[in-house]
C-alpha positions as CSV (number, residue, x, y, z in Angstrom):
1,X,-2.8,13.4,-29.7
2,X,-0.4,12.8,-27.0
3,X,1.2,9.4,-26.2
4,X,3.5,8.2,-23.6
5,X,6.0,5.3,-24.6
6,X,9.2,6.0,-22.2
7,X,10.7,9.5,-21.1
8,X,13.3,8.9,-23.4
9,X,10.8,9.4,-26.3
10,X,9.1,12.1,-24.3
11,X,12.0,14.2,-23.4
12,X,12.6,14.1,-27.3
13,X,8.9,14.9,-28.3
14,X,9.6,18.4,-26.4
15,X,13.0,18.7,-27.8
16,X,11.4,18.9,-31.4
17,X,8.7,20.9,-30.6
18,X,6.3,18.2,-30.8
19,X,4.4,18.4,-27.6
20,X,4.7,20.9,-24.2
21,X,4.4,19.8,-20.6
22,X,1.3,21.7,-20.5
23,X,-0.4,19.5,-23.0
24,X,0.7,16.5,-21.3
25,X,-0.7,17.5,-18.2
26,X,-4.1,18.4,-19.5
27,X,-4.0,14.8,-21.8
28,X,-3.5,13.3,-18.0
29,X,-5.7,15.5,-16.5
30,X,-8.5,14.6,-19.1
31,X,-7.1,10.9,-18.7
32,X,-8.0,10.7,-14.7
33,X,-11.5,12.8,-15.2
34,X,-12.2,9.7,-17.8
35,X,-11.0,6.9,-15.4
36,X,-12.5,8.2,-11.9
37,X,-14.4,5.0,-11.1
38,X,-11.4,3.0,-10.9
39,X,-10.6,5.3,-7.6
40,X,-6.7,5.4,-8.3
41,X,-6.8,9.1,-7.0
42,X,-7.3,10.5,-3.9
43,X,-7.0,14.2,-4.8
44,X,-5.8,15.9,-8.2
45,X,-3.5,18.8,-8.0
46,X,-4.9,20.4,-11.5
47,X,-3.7,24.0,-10.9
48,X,-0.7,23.3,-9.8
49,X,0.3,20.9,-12.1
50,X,-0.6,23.3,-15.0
51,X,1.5,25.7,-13.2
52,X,4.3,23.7,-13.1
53,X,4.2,22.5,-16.6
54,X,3.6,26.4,-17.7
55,X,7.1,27.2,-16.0
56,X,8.9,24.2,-16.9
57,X,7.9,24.8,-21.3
58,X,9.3,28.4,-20.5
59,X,12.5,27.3,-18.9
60,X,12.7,24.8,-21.5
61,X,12.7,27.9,-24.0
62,X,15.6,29.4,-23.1
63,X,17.8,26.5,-21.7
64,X,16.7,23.1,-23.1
65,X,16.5,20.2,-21.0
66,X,18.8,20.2,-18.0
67,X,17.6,17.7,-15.9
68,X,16.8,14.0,-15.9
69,X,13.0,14.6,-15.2
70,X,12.3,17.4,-16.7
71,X,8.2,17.3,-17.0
72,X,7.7,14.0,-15.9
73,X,4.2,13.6,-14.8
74,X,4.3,11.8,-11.3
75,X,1.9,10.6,-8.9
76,X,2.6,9.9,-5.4
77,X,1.0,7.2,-2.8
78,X,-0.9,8.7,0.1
79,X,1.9,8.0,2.8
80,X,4.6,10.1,0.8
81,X,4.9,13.7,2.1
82,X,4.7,16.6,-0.2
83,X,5.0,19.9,1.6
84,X,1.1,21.8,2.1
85,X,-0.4,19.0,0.8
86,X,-2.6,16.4,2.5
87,X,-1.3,13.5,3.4
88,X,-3.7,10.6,5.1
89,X,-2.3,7.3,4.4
90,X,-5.7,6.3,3.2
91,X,-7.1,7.0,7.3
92,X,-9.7,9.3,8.9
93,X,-7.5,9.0,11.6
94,X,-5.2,11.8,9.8
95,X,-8.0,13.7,8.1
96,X,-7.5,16.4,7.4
97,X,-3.6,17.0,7.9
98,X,-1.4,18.9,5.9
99,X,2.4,17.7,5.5
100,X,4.5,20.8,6.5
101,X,7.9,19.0,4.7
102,X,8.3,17.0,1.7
103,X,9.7,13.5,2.0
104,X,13.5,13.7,0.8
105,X,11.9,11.4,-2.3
106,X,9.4,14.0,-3.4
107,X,12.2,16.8,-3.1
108,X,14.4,15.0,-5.2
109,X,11.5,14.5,-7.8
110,X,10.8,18.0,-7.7
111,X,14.7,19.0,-8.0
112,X,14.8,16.7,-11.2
113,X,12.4,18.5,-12.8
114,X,9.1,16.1,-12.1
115,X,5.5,17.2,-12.0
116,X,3.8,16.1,-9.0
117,X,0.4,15.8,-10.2
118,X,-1.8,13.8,-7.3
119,X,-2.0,11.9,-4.6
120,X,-2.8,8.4,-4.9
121,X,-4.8,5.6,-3.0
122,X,-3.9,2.9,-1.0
123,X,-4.5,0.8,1.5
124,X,-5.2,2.1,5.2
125,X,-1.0,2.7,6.4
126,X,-0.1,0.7,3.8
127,X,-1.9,-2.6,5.3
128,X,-3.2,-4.7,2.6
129,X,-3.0,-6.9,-0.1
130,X,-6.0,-5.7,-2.5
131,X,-6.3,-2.2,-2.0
132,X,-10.2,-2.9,-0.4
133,X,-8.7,-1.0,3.5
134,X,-8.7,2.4,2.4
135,X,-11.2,5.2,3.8
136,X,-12.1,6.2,0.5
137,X,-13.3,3.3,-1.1
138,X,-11.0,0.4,-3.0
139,X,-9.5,0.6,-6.1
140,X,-10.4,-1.0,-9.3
141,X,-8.0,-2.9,-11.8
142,X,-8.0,-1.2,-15.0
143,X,-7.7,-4.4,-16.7
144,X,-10.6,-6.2,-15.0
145,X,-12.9,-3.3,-12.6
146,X,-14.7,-6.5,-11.6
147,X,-10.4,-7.5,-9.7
148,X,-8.2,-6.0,-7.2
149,X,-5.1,-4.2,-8.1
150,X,-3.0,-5.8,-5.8
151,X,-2.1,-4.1,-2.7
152,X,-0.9,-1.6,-0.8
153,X,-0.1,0.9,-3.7
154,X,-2.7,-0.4,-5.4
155,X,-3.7,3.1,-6.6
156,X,-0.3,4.1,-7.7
157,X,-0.4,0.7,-9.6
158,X,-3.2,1.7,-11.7
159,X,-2.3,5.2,-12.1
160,X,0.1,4.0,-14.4
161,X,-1.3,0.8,-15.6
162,X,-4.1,3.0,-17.1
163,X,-2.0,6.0,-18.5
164,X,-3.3,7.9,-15.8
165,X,0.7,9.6,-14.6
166,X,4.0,8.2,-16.6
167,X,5.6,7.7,-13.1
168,X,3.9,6.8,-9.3
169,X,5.9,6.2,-6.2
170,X,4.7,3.7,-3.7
171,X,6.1,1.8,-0.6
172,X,7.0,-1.6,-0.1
173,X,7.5,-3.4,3.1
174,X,6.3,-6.7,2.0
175,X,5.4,-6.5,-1.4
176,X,3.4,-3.7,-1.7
177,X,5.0,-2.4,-4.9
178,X,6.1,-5.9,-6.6
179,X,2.2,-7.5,-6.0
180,X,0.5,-4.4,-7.7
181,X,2.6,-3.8,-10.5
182,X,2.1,-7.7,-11.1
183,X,-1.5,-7.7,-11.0
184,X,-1.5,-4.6,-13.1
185,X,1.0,-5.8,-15.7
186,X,3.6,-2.8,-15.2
187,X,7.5,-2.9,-13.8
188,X,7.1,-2.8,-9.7
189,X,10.9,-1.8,-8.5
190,X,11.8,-2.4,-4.6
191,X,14.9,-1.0,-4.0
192,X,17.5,-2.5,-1.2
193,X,16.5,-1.3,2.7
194,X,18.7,2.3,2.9
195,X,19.1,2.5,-0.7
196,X,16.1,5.4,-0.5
197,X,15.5,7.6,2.1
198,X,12.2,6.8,4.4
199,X,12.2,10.7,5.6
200,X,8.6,11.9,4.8
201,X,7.0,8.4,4.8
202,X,4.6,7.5,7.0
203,X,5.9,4.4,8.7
204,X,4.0,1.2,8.7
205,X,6.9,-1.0,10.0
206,X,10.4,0.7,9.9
207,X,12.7,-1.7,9.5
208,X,11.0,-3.2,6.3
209,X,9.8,0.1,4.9
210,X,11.4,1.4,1.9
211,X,10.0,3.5,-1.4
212,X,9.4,1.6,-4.4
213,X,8.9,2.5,-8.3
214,X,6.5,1.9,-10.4
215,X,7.0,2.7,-14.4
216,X,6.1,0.7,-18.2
217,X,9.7,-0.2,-18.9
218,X,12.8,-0.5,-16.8
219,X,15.0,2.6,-18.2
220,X,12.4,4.5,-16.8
221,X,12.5,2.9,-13.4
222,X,16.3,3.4,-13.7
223,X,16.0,6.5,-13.8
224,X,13.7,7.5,-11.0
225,X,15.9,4.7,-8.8
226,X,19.1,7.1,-9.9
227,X,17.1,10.3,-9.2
228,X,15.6,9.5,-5.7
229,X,18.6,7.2,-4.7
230,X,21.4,8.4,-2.0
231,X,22.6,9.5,1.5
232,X,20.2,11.9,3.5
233,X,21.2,13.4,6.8
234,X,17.6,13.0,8.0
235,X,17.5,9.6,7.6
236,X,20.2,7.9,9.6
237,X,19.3,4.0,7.8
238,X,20.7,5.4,4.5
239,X,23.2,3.6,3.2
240,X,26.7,5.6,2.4
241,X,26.8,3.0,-1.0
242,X,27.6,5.4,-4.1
243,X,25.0,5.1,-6.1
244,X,25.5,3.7,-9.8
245,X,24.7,5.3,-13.2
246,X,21.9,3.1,-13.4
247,X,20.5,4.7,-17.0
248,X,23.8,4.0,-18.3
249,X,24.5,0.5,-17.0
250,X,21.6,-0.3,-19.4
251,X,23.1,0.2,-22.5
252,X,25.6,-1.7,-22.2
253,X,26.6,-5.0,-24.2
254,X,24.3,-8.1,-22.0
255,X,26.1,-10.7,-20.5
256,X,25.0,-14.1,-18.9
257,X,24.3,-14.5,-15.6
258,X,24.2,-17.1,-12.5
259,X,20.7,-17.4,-11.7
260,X,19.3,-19.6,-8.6
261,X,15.5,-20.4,-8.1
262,X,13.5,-22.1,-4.9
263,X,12.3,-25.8,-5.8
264,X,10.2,-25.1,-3.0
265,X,8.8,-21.6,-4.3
266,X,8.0,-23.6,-7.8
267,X,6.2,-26.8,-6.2
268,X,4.5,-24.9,-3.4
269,X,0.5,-25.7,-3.7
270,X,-0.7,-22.7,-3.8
271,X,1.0,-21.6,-6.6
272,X,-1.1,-21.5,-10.0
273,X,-0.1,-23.9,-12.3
274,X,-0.2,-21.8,-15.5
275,X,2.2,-19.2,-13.1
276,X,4.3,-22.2,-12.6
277,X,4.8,-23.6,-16.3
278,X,5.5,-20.0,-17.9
279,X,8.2,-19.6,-15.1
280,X,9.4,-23.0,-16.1
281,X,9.3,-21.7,-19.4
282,X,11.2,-18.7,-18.7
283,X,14.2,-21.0,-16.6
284,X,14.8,-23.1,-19.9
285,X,14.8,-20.1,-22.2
286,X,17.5,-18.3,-20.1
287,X,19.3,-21.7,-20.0
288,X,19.3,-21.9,-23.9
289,X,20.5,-17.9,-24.2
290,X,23.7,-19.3,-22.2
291,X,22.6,-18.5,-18.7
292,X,23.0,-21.1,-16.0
293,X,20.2,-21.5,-14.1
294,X,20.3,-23.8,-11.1
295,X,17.3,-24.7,-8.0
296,X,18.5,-24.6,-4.3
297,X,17.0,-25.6,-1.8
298,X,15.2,-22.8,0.7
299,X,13.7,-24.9,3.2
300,X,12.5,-21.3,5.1
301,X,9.9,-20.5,2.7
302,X,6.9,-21.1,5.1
303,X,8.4,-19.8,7.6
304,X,8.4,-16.6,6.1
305,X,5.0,-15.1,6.4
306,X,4.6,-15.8,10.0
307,X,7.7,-14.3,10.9
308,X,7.1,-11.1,8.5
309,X,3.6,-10.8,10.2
310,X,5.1,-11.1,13.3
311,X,8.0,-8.3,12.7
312,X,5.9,-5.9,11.1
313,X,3.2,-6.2,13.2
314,X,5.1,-5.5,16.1
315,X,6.8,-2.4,14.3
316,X,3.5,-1.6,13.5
317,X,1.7,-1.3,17.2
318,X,4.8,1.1,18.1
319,X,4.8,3.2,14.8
320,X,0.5,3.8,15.0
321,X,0.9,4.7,19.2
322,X,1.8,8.4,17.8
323,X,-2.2,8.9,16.5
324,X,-4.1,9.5,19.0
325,X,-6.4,12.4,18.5
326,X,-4.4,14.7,20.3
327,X,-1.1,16.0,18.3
328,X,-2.9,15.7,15.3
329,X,-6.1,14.1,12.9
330,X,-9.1,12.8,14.3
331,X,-10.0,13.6,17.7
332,X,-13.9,12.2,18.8
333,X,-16.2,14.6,19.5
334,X,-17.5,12.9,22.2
335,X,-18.1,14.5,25.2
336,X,-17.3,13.9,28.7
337,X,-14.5,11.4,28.6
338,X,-11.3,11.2,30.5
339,X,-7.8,10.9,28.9
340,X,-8.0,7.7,28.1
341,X,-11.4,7.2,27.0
342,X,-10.3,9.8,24.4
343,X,-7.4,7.9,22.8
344,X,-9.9,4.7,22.7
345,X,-12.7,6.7,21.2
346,X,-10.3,8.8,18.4
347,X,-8.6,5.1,17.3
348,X,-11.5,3.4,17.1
349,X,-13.3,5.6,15.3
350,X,-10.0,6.6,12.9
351,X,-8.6,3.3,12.6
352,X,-10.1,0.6,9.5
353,X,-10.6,-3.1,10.4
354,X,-7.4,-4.0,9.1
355,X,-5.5,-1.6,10.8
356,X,-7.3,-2.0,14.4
357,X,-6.4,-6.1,13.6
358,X,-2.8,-5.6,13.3
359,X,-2.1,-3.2,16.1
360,X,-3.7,-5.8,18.2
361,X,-1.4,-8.6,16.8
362,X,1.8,-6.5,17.2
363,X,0.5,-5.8,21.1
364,X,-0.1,-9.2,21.6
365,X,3.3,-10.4,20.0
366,X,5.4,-7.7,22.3
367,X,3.4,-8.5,25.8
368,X,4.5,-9.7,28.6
369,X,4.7,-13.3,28.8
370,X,4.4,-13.8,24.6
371,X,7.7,-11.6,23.3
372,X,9.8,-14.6,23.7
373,X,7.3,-17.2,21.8
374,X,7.0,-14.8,19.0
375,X,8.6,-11.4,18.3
376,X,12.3,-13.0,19.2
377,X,11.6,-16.3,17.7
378,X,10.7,-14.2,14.3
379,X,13.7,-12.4,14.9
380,X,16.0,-15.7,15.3
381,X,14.4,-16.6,11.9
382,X,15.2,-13.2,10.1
383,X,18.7,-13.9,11.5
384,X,18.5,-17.2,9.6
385,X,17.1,-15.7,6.3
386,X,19.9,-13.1,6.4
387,X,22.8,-16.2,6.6
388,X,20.9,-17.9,3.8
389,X,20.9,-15.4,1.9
390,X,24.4,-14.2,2.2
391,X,25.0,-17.9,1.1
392,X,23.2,-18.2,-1.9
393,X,24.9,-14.7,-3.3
394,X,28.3,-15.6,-2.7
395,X,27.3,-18.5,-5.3
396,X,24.4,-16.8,-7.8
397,X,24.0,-13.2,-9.6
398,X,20.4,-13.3,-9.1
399,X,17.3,-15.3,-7.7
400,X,13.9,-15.2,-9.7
401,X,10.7,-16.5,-8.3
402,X,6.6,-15.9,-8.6
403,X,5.4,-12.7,-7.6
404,X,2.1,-14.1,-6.3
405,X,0.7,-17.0,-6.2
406,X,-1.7,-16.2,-8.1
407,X,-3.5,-13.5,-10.5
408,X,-5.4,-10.6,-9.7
409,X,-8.4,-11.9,-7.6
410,X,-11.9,-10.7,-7.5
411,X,-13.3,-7.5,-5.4
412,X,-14.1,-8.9,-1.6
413,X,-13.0,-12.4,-2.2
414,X,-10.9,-12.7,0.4
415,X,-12.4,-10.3,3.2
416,X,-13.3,-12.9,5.2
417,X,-10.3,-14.8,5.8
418,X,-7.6,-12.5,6.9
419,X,-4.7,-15.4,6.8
420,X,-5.4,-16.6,3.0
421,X,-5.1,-12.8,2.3
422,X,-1.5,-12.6,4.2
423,X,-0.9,-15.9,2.0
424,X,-1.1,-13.8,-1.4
425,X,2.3,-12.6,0.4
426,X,4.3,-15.3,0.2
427,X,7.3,-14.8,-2.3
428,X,7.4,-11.1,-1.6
429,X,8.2,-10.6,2.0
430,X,11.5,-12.4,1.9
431,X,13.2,-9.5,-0.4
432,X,12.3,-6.9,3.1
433,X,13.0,-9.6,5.8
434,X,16.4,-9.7,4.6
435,X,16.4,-6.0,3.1
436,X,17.8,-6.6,-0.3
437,X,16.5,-5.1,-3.8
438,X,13.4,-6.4,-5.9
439,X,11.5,-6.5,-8.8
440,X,8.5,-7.8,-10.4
441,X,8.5,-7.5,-14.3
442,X,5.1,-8.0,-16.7
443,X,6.6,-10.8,-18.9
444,X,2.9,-13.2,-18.7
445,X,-1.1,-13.2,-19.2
446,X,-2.8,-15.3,-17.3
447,X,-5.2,-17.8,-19.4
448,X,-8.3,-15.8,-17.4
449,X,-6.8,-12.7,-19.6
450,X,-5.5,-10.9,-16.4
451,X,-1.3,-10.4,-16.4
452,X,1.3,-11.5,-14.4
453,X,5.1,-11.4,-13.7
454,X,8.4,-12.4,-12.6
455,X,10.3,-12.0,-9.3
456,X,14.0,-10.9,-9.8
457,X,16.0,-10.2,-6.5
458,X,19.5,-9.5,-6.3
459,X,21.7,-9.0,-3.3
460,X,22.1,-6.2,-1.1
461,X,23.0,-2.6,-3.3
462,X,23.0,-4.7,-6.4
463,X,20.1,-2.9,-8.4
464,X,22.3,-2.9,-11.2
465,X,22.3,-6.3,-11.5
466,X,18.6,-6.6,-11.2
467,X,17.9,-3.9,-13.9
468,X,20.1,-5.2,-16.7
469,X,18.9,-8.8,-15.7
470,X,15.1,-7.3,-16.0
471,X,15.7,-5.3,-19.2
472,X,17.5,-8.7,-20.9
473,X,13.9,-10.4,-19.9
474,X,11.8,-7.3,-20.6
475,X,13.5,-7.3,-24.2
476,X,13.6,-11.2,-24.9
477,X,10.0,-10.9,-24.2
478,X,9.5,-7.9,-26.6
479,X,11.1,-10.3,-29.6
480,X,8.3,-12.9,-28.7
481,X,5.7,-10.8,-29.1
């Protein structure tokens, strides 16, 4: 019977003859037929997959294993490109549509040897914090069907939370890989803003956009980060920063660390208080393995949501002007309408609640007569966060926090009040208002039997830092159990 641990132990397995690719991909394959109600896939590409796996076992034949991903089964979000495949963000505004590139991300996936086995649900353009705004229904957490996954890639989320891929790819712009993976008990990676290339995502907001990991242990998420990592002449906010041997950094001999936490973050009111004592937990047991571990003050923290909302919402209205039901997707088929008529009729009809809500925000926030009040305000504040920042990581390797507030809530809880769902968003946003690298880790259960995790962020281009820090944490937690 197959089993997935880490590539490490798979990549081995087909060394020795122990398993194929093709027999991993029909154990998925049987794996998502068995799991369909949870809704973590939008479409399964079965025959191709096989295909892949068939020419991969024969290369593997003749010349081993020559590259990093070599059969790794991989699912991507719905706002990730892949070359004549559909790609609808989760929207009937962009069904059907067939990508006619691959993002630079899925190229270098496929490059590395990966098997790109489906496309996986989300929220509508990435808008959402449960998973519930999609147009083909929400997705269920494996853990609890009766509880959201955490949102946006809250289908990539349970695609590997349920053994359903070894590897998805998602996209973060304010916690849309970290709250997921921490509702769904797996490793949610974030890398820095221009550490990954954003050619062949569909843009939600652009300047907080990037392409997150999702994986079961962190070697595994180092790897993919090493793989997808890099400069890109189509994407001109890549970052020139050479990229480190992440996989190898790893195994090196741990040291200790300078760690800061928000006092604020810890005694905010809406955080859960068995969140808060097994973080409290976690701060003394890093303090007894030699690591100093100090609180600063972060007297921004509620100013962040507002001014994220603000931003992306802005971004947002600009980014969705391009579907209109003319260049491509929906177009209404009703009849006799001038121009503009049209472009009302084709968004209304394309466009979720959700979606429709935060164009009009990011319209409102860039009129005439508002810009001022709000979208340069929210800039003066990023500008703030970014000087803050810069301050606290001139003094501290690392800063750890919640995730979320709280776990994984119930199905249609929170539809009805838009602003406690924004909320749930709270510690997440700051890592893409000020663009630096993030991770949640699974190091907790809840005492409702649902998991949770912990926030590491590091600054700017320092994902080294953040994966030996998580993998210390990941493995300290390992001796505990």
């Amino acid at each position: 019977m197959f089993r997935f641990h880490s590539i490490s132990d798979y990549h081995k397995a087909l060394q020795n003859g122990q398993t194929t690719c093709v027999e991993a991909v029909l154990f998925y394959l049987d794996a998502i037929e068995q799991h369909k109600h949870l809704n973590a896939y939008i479409e399964v590409f079965a025959d191709e997959a096989l295909a892949r796996a068939n020419e991969l076992d024969l290369f593997r034949s003749q010349e081993g294993i020559t590259t990093p991903l070599h059969g790794v089964i991989i699912g991507l979000k719905d706002v990730i490109c892949y070359k004549d495949h559909a790609v609808s963000a989760a929207s009937k505004i962009l069904q059907p549509f067939t990508s006619i590139y691959s993002a630079t991300a899925t190229q270098q996936l496929i490059d590395a040897g990966a098997i790109i086995i489906g496309r996986q649900n989300c929220d509508e353009f990435a808008m959402g914090s449960s998973n519930e705004n999609s147009a083909y229904g929400p997705v269920k957490n494996a853990r609890d069907t009766g509880r959201v996954p955490g949102g946006s890639s809250g289908g990539s989320a349970v695609a590997v939370q349920a053994g359903l891929c070894m590897i998805s790819l998602g996209s973060d712009t304010g916690g849309s890989v970290r709250q997921p993976a921490d509702f769904c008990g797996i490793v949610g990676l974030k890398p820095s803003y221009g550490r990954v290339s954003r050619y062949g995502l569909i843009a939600y907001a652009s300047s907080f956009d990037q392409i997150g990991i999702f994986a079961n242990n962190i070697p595994d998420a180092a790897i993919v980060l090493e793989t997808i990592a890099g400069e890109d002449e189509y994407d001109s906010t890549v970052s020139s920063v050479s990229v480190p041997t992440y996989t190898s950094a790893l195994t090196l001999p741990p040291k200790t660390y300078k760690i800061a936490y928000f006092e604020e973050a810890l005694n905010h009111p809406a955080l859960d208080p068995t969140i808060k004592k097994e973080i409290t937990n976690t701060i003394e047991l890093l303090k007894a393995d030699g690591h100093c571990v100090e609180p600063v003050s972060f007297n921004l923290l509620n100013y962040l949501v507002p001014t994220y909302y603000v931003l992306t919402t802005a971004e947002a209205s600009s980014n969705l002007s391009r579907f209109d039901g003319v260049r491509f997707g929906h177009r209404t088929k009703k009849e006799g309408l001038d121009l503009t008529d049209m472009y009302k009729a084709s968004r209304s009809e394309g466009f979720g609640e959700e979606v429709k809500r935060r164009i009009l925000l990011g319209t409102f926030v860039l009129s005439e007569g508002f810009f001022d009040a709000y979208f340069t305000k929210a800039q003066q504040v990023r500008r703030l966060l970014k000087q803050q920042t810069d301050d606290i990581f001139a003094a501290y390797d690392c800063i750890i926090s919640p995730t979320v507030p709280a776990p994984a809530f119930k199905l249609g809880e929170k539809n009805n009040d838009p602003i406690e769902m924004f909320l749930a968003d709270i510690f997440t946003v700051y890592a893409n208002l000020v663009g630096i690298p993030a991770i949640s880790i699974p190091l907790y259960t809840h005492e409702n039997g649902m998991p949770f995790g912990l926030q590491l962020m590091t600054a700017a281009f320092d994902e080294l830092t953040l994966l030996q820090l998580s993998q210390i944490l990941m493995a300290k937690q390992d001796e505990r159990i």
